[in-house]
C-alpha positions in Angstrom: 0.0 0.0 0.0 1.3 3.4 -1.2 1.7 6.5 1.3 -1.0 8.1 -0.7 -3.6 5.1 -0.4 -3.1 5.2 4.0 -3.2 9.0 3.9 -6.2 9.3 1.4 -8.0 6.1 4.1 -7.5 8.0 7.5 -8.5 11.6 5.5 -12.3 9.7 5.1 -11.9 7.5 8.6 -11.1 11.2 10.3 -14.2 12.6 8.4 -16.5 10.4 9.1 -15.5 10.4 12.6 -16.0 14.6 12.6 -19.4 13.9 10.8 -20.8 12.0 13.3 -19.6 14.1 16.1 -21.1 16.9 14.6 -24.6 15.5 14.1 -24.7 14.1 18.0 -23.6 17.7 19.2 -26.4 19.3 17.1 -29.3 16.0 18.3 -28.2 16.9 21.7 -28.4 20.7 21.1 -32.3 20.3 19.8 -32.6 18.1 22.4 -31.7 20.3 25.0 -33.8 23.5 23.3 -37.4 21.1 22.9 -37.1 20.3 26.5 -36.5 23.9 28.0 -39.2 24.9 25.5 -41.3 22.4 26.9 -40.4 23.6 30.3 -40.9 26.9 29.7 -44.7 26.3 28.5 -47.4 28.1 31.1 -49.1 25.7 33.1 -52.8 24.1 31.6 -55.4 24.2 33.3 -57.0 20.5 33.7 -60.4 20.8 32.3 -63.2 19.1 33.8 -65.1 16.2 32.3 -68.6 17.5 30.9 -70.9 14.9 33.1 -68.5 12.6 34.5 -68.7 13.0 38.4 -71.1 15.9 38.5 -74.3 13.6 39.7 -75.6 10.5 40.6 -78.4 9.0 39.2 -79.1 6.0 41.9 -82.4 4.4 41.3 -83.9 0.8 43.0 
């Protein structure tokens, strides 16, 4: 194997290896920004049910 050939082989290995890096730093980056978003959301008000648990109908 030429110089060329090893040199050309760790270029794409060292690449890749930067690629991938770069694309966990950014997931974790929009994974960091949704969740402070989502943190950051006003609390909802729980809305009651329409009929559930507002009377009983008990007949014998």
């Amino acid at each position: 194997m030429d110089m060329n050939s090893i040199m050309a082989s760790q270029l794409r290995s060292l690449q890749s290896t930067i690629q991938l890096s770069i694309l966990n730093k950014s997931l974790s980056m929009g994974a960091a920004v949704a969740t402070d978003m989502l943190k950051s959301l006003p609390d909802q008000p729980v809305a009651a049910h329409p009929h559930k648990g507002t009377a009983i109908d008990v007949q014998a």
